[in-house]
C-alpha positions in Angstrom: 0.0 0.0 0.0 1.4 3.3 -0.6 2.7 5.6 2.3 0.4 7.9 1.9 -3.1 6.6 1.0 -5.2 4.6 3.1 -7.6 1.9 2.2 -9.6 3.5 0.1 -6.8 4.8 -1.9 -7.7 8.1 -0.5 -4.3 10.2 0.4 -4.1 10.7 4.4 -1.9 13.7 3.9 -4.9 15.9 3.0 -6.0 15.3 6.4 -3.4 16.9 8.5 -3.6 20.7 8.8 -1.6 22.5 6.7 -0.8 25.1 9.1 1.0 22.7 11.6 3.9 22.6 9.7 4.4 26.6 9.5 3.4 26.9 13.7 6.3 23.6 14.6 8.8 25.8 12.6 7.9 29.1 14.7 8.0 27.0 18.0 11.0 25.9 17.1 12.5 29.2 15.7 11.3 30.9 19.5 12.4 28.3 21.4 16.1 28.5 20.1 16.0 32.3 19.9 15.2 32.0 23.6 17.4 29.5 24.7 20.5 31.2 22.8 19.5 34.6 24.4 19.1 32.8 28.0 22.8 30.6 27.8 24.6 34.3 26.2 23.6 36.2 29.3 26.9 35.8 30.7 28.5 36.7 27.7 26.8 39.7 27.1 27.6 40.9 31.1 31.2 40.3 30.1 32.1 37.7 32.4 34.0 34.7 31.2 33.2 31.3 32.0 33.0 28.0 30.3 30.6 27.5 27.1 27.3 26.2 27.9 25.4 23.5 26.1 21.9 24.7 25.1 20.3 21.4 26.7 22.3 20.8 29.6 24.3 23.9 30.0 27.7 23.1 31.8 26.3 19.9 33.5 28.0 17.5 32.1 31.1 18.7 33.2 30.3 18.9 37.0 28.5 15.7 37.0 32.6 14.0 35.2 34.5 16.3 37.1 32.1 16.5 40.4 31.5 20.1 41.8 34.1 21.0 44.0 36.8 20.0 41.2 34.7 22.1 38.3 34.4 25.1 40.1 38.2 24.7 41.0 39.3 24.2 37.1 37.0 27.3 36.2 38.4 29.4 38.8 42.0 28.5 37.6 40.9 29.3 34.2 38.3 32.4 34.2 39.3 34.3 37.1 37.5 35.1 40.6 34.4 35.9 39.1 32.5 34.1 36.4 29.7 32.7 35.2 28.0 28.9 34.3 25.0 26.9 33.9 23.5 24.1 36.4 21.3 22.8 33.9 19.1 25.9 32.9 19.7 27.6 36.0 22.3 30.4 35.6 25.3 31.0 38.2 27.5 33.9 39.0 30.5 32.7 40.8 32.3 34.3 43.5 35.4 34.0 45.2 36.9 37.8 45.5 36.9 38.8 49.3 36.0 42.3 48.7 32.8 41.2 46.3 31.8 38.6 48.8 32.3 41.0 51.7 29.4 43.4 49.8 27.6 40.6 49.3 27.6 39.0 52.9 28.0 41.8 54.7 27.3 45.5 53.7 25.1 44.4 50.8 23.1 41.3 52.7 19.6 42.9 53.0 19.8 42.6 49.2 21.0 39.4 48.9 18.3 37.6 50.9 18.2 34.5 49.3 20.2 31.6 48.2 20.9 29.3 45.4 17.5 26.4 45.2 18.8 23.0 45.7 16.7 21.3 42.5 14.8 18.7 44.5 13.6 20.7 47.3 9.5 21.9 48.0 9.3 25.5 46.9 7.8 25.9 50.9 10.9 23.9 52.3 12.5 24.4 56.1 15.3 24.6 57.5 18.8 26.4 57.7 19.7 25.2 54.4 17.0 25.7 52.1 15.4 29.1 54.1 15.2 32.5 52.4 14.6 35.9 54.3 12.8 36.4 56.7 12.0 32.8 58.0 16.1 32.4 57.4 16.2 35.3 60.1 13.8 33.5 62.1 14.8 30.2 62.5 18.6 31.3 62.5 17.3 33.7 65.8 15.9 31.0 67.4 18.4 28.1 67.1 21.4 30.6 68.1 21.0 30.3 71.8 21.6 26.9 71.2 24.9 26.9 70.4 26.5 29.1 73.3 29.3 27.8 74.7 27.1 26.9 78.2 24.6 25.0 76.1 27.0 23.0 74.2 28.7 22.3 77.2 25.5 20.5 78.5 25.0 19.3 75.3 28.6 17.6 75.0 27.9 13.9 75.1 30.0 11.5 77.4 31.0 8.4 76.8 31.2 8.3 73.2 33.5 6.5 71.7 34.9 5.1 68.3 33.8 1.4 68.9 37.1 -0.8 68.0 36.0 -3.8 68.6 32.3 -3.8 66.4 31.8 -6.1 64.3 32.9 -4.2 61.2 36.4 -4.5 62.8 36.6 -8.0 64.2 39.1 -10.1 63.1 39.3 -8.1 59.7 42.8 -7.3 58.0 41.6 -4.1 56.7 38.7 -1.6 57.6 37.0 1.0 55.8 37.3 3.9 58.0 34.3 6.0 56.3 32.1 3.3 57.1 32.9 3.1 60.8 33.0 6.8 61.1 29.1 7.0 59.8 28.8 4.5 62.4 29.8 6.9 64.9 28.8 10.3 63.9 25.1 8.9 63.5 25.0 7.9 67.1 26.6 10.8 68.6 24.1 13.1 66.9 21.2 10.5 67.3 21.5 10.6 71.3 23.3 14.4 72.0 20.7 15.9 69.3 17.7 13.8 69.5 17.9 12.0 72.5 17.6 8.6 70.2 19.4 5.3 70.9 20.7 4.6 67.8 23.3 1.2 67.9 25.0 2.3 64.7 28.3 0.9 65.9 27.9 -2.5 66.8 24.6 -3.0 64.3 25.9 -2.9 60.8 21.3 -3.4 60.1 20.4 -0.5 62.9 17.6 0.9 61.2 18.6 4.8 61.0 21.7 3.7 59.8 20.1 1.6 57.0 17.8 4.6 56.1 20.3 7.4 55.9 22.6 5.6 54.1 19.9 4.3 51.5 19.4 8.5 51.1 22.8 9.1 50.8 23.1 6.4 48.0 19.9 7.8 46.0 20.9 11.4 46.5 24.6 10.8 44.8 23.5 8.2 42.1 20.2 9.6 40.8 19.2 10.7 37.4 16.0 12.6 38.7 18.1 15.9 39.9 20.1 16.8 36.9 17.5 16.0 34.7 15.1 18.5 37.2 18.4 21.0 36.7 18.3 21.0 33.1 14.6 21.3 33.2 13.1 22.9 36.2 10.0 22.9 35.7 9.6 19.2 35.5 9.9 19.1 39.7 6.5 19.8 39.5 6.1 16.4 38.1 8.7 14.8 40.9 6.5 16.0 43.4 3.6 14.8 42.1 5.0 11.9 42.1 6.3 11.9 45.3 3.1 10.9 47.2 3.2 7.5 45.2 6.8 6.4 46.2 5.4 6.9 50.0 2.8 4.4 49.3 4.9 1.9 48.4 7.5 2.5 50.9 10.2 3.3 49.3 11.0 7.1 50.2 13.7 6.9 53.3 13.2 11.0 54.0 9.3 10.3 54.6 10.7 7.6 57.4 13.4 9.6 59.0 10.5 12.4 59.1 8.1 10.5 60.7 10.5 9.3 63.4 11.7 12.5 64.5 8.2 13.7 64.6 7.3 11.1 66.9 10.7 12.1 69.3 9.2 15.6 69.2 5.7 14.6 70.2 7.0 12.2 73.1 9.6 15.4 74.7 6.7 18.0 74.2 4.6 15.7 76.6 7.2 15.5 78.8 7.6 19.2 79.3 9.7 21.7 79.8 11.1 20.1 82.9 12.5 16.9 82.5 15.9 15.8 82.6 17.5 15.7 79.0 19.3 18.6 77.1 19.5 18.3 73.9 18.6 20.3 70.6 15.3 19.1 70.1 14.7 20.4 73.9 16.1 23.5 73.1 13.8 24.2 70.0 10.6 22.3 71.8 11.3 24.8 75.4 13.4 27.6 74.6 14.8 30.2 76.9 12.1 32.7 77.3 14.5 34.8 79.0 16.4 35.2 75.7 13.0 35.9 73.4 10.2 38.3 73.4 7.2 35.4 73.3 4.7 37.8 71.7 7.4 38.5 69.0 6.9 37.0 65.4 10.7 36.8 64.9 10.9 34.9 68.6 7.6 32.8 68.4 8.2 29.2 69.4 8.6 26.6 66.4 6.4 24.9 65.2 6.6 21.0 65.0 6.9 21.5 61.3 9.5 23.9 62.3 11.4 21.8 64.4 11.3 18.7 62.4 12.7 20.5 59.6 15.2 21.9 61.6 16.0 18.3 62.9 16.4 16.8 59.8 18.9 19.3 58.4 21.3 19.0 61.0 20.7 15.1 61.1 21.4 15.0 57.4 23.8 18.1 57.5 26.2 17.0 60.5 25.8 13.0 59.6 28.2 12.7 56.1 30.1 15.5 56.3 31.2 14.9 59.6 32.3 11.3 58.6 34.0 12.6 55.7 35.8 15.0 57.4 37.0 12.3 60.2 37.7 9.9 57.3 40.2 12.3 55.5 41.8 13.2 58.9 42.8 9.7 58.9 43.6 9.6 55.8 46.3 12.5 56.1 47.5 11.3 59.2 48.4 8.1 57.5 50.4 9.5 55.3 51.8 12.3 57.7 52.9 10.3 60.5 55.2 12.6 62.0 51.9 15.3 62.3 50.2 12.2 63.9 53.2 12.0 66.6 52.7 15.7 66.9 48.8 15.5 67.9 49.9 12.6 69.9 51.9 14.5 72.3 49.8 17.4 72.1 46.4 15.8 73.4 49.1 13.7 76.1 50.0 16.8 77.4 46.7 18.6 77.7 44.5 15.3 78.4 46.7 12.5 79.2 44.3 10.0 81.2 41.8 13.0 82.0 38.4 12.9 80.6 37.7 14.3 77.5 34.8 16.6 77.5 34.1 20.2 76.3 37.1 22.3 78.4 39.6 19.7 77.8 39.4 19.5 73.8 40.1 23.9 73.7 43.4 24.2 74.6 44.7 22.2 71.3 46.0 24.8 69.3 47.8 22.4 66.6 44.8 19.8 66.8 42.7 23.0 65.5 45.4 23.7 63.0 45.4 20.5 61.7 41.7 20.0 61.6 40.9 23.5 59.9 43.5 22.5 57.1 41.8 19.0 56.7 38.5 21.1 56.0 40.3 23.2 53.3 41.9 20.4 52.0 38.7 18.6 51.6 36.0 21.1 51.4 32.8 18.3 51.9 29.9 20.9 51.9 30.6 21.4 48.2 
C-alpha cells in the first residue's frame, strides 16, 4: 500500500492541517532564539566562564568532574568571578573577598536569598534551604543553642569510636568512612535527638540503613540533573512523590516520621525533664532570651522543628564522617603530624576525661583539623 493513502486509496496527507507545519517551525525558531539569548547572558555581562550547552548547560562537566573539582578548574581558568549553567539555572560565581564581603555583609539585605537545591519543596524548612525572613527567624531561634554553656550541657559522654564492632573484628583491613558514619550517626542520634541509635555494633540498625539508602539515592540519581536542566519538570517529581510513599520506598518520609514522633513524646514530657539536647532547646526555649509575643521569637512549630532536625541530622551526619575519614587519611600519610597530635592531646589530656574544656586548649589539633577542612572542602 502506498505511504500515503489509506484503504480507500484516499491520500491521508490531506487530512493533516496545513498550518502545523508553519506553527512547529515558529516553535522551534522561538524556542532556540530563547534558549540562545538565555545561555549568552553571561557573555553579554562580560564575564568569562566555560561555554554552555543549550540542553544541559555546563552539567555534564560537573557531573565527570564532580562540583568541588569544576568550580576549581573554572576558577583557575576564568578568574575570581564568572559565570555557568546548572542545567538551565544560571550561576555567578564568586570567590573575590571584597565582592563577597558586599555581598555577605554591607550588601546582605539585598541578597536575601540563596541558590535552590533542584529537588527541594518551593515551601521547604530549614537552615539550608530558608530564604529571608523565615532564614532570620529560625537562625534567631536556634542561636541560643549553640552558646558555649549549652553546648557544654549538650557535650555527650561516653562516646567513643567502637574498635572492637563487628565491622572490625578479626578483619585485615577496615573501611574507615564506614565506621565513622557509624559513629557520627550515634553521637548526633542521642546528644541531638535524644535517640538510641546502635549504629556501631549494628551494621542493620535501622537509622543507619535509612540514611545511608538516602545518601546512596541522593549521589546516584538521574531525577536531579535532569530537574536542573529542566526545572519545571519538579512539579512532576513532586507529584509523584506521594506514590513512592505508598509503596515505601522514600527513606526521607521515614526519617521524618521518626523524628516527629521524638518531638511529640519530649513535648509531653515538658519543659522540665531531665534531658538537654537540641530538640529540647527548639521544643522549650529560653524565654529569658526571646520576646514570646514576637513574630521573629515565636516558638517553632513541630513542622518547624522537624525541619530543623532533619537538616542537622542530614547536614552534620556525612560531612562529619567525611571530614574524620580524611583526617585519617592524612595522618596516615603524615605520621610525624600524627606524633605531633599525639603529644599534644598527652600533654593537655593525658588520662583525664575528655569533654568540652579539655578538647580547647589544642591549638595544633585546631590547625590541623581547619586545614583537613580546606583540603577537603565536603559541603561542596
Amino acid at each position: 500500500m502506498n505511504y500515503g493513502e489509506d484503504d480507500n486509496g484516499s491520500d491521508t496527507r490531506s487530512s493533516l492541517n496545513p498550518e502545523m507545519g508553519p506553527f512547529c517551525s515558529a516553535a522551534f525558531t522561538s524556542l532556540y532564539r530563547h534558549l540562545e539569548h538565555h545561555f549568552t547572558q553571561f557573555r553579554r555581562m562580560g564575564l568569562p566562564g566555560p561555554e554552555p550547552s543549550f540542553l544541559t548547560g555546563n552539567l555534564r562537566e560537573i557531573r565527570e568532574k564532580g562540583q568541588f573539582q569544576a568550580m576549581k578548574d573554572w576558577s583557575r581558568q576564568f578568574g575570581r568571578v564568572f559565570g555557568y549553567f546548572e542545567g538551565y539555572t544560571p550561576v555567578m560565581a564568586v570567590s573575590d573577598p571584597e565582592v563577597l564581603r558586599e555581598v555577605l555583609v554591607k550588601d546582605a539585605a539585598n541578597f536575601m536569598k540563596r541558590k535552590p537545591f533542584p529537588l527541594a519543596p518551593r515551601k521547604s524548612l530549614g537552615l539550608f534551604l530558608e530564604n529571608g525572613s523565615q532564614w532570620r527567624r529560625s537562625r534567631t531561634l536556634l542561636t541560643p543553642a549553640f552558646s558555649t554553656g549549652k553546648l557544654k550541657k549538650v557535650c555527650c559522654k561516653g562516646h567513643r569510636l567502637e574498635t572492637d564492632n563487628r565491622k572490625g573484628r578479626g578483619a585485615k583491613t577496615l573501611f574507615i568512612h564506614s565506621v565513622f558514619q557509624s559513629l557520627t550517626l550515634d553521637v548526633i542520634g542521642r546528644c541531638a535527638f535524644g535517640l538510641n541509635t546502635q549504629a556501631q555494633v549494628d551494621e542493620n540498625d535501622v537509622f543507619l540503613v535509612k540514611i545511608q539508602s538516602l545518601f546512596h539515592t541522593m549521589s546516584t540519581t538521574i531525577i536531579q540533573p535532569i530537574v536542573m536542566a529542566v526545572p519545571f519538570v519538579s512539579h512532576f517529581i513532586f507529584a509523584m512523590k506521594n506514590v513512592v510513599v505508598v509503596f515505601g520506598m522514600n527513606p526521607v518520609v521515614w526519617l521524618r516520621d521518626s523524628l516527629r514522633e521524638v518531638i511529640r513524646t519530649r513535648k509531653a514530657m515538658g519543659p522540665n525533664n531531665h534531658i538537654i539536647d537540641l530538640v529540647q532547646l527548639m521544643l522549650f526555649p529560653d524565654q529569658n532570651l526571646h520576646d514570646a509575643h514576637s513574630e521573629l521569637h515565636k516558638a517553632m512549630s513541630e513542622r518547624e522543628i522537624v525541619a530543623q532536625s532533619m537538616t542537622f541530622l542530614l547536614a552534620g551526619y556525612e560531612t562529619t564522617s567525611a571530614v574524620l575519614a580524611f583526617f585519617c587519611h592524612e595522618m596516615a600519610k603524615n605520621p610525624d603530624i600524627q606524633e605531633r597530635l599525639y603529644r599534644e592531646m598527652e600533654e593537655n589530656i593525658g588520662k583525664n576525661e575528655v569533654d568540652y574544656d579539655s578538647v580547647q586548649n589544642l591549638p595544633f589539633f585546631d590547625a590541623t583539623f581547619d586545614e583537613i577542612c580546606r583540603l577537603y572542602p565536603t559541603a561542596s
